[in-house]
C-alpha positions, 0 to 999 in steps of 0.5 A: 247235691253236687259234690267237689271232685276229689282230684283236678287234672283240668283247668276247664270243662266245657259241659255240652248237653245234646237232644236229638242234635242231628239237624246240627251236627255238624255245627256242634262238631264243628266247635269243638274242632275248630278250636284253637289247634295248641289249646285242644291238643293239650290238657287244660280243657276237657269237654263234656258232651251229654246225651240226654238219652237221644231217640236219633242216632246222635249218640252213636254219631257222637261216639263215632267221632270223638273215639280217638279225642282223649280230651273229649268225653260223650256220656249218655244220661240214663233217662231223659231228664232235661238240660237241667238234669244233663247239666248236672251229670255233666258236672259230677263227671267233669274234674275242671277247676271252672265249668262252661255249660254251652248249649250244643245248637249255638256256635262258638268263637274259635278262641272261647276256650284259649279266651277263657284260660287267659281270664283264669290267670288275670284273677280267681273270679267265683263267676266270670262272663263273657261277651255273646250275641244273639242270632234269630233264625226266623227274624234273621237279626243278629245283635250284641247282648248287653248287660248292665253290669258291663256299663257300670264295672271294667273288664276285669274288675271284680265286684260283687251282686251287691254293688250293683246299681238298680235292680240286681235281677234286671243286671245281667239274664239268667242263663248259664252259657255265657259264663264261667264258674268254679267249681268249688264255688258250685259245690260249696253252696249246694247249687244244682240246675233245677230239673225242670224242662223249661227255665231250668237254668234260671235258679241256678245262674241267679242265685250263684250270682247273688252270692258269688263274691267275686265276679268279673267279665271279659270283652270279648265276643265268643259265643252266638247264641241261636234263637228259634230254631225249628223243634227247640226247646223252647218252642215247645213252651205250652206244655212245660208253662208252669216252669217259670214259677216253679223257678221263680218259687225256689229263687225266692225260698233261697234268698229266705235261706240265705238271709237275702231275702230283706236287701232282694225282696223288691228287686225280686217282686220287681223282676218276677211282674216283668218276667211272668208278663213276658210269659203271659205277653209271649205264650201260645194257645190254650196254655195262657189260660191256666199260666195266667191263673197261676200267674195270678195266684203266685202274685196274692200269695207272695206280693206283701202291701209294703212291696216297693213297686214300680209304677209300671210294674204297678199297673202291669200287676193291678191288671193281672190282679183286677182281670179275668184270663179272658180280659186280659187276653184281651188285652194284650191283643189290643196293645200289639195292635197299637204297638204294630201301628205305631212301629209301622208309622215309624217304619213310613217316617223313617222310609219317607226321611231315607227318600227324602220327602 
């Protein structure tokens, strides 16, 4: 497990972990440098970029750069592990009071880090959040991600996963990027990034948010995250497929271990129908037949009759339960089918208002 640094000369340490980052390099560049000018030149925050043992010349670009940055460290995994296992060898590198794990493909505000220091003396959070956006490549759409946890608490005020109101697992999206963690708090609860290729930060970030007792959140925009770009990660979802219940498993065995299994138990069964679905509802090619009987499987074992089900996600589960991969392939073909009739009707309606008719 990780383990507290012994010394602390930082404040923060922004942890970048990178894979074959030329088609982006400059960007990643770019976010670093870009920083505001009297935060990067002092020694509140270090950054940690992460080479996940590259097969291009990123590594070298990257130490070429930074030579002379004392503030800016590139270390190189000693074998390619996945973000999840980068992350990791971030942190027992890194000697920040707080860590931010930051994907290297995304862009980030100017002021992220002189935000971040700012929220650090208003109160000593376990967690704290940020505002980000999401920008689409390919839909070309940029939108605001939006929590719950920031309708029913203030900037600043601090709460706990237990005084969420509705499911605590739909209260925030468990990733890691747009928030911080201290590190002690880390080290205490022996949490690590799970070190798989897909889903790796979905353990981590939701169970530190299930025990953290602290919690709070800025309001203020400083990341944007990008979505399908050409070769990422996540496009490469049907060889990796079995990641979410891998994640989903070890979540689960933690709230036994943690005795949070009796207060989270429905809002966990809850989550897990939608969020399998989604995996079965967005996966690609041959992978859906294999994902849904595992899917299937991981439903008879875990799911205990005197679950609290909503009805919608009872129906979601009945079929999964009561249908072949095929049958419910087909489906999920004839639901888009509906849905993009139905969008499209409601496009005419809205063109035909615009125009006046």
């Amino acid at each position: 497990m990780v383990k507290a640094q012994t010394s602390v000369s930082y404040k923060i340490s922004a942890i970048i972990t990178v894979y074959n980052a030329e088609e982006y390099f400059d960007t990643l560049i770019d976010n670093i440098r870009n920083q505001t000018k009297h935060i990067m030149q002092g020694y509140d925050v270090e950054v940690m970029i992460v080479d996940d043992c590259s097969t291009d010349a990123t590594f070298a670009r990257l130490q070429d750069v930074f030579r002379s940055y004392n503030h800016v460290k590139v270390i190189k995994t000693e074998q390619n592990g996945g973000a999840g296992h980068a992350r990791n060898v971030g942190f027992r590198h890194s000697s920040g009071q707080y860590v931010l794990f930051l994907d290297s493909d995304d862009q980030y505000e100017s002021n992220i880090f002189e935000k971040c220091l700012h929220a650090l003396t208003l109160a000593q959070a376990d967690i704290i959040f940020y505002q980000a956006d999401r920008v689409d490549l390919t839909l070309n759409i940029e939108e605001k991600i939006h929590y719950p946890i920031f309708d029913q608490f203030r900037p600043y005020q601090i709460f706990s996963a237990m005084e969420v109101e509705g499911n605590i697992f739909d209260s925030a999206t468990w990733w890691a990027w747009d928030r911080l963690f201290r590190r002690d708090f880390i080290a205490e609860n022996h949490l690590e990034f799970q070190e798989i290729r897909l889903t790796n930060d979905l353990f981590f970030s939701a169970a530190s948010f299930l025990v953290a007792p602290r919690i709070m959140y800025i309001d203020d925009v400083l990341l944007h995250h990008i979505e399908n770009r050409k070769g990422s990660v996540s496009n490469s979802r049907s060889s990796s497929f079995a990641c979410c219940l891998e994640a989903l498993e070890l979540l689960r065995v933690f709230l036994v271990k943690r005795g949070l299994w009796v207060p989270a138990k429905d809002h966990f069964y809850n989550y897990a129908i939608t969020f399998l679905n989604w995996h079965l509802e967005s996966i690609s090619g041959p992978a859906f037949f294999p994902l849904y009987d595992q899917v299937k499987e991981f439903f008879q074992t875990n799911l205990n009759a005197d679950a609290n089900i909503l009805f919608e996600n009872s129906e979601t589960l009945d079929r999964v339960l009561g249908s072949t991969a095929l049958e419910y392939l087909e489906y999920l073909k004839s639901k888009f089918y509906i849905e993009k009739e139905l969008l499209n009707k409601v496009n005419q309606y809205l063109i035909g208002r615009l125009q006046g008719n």
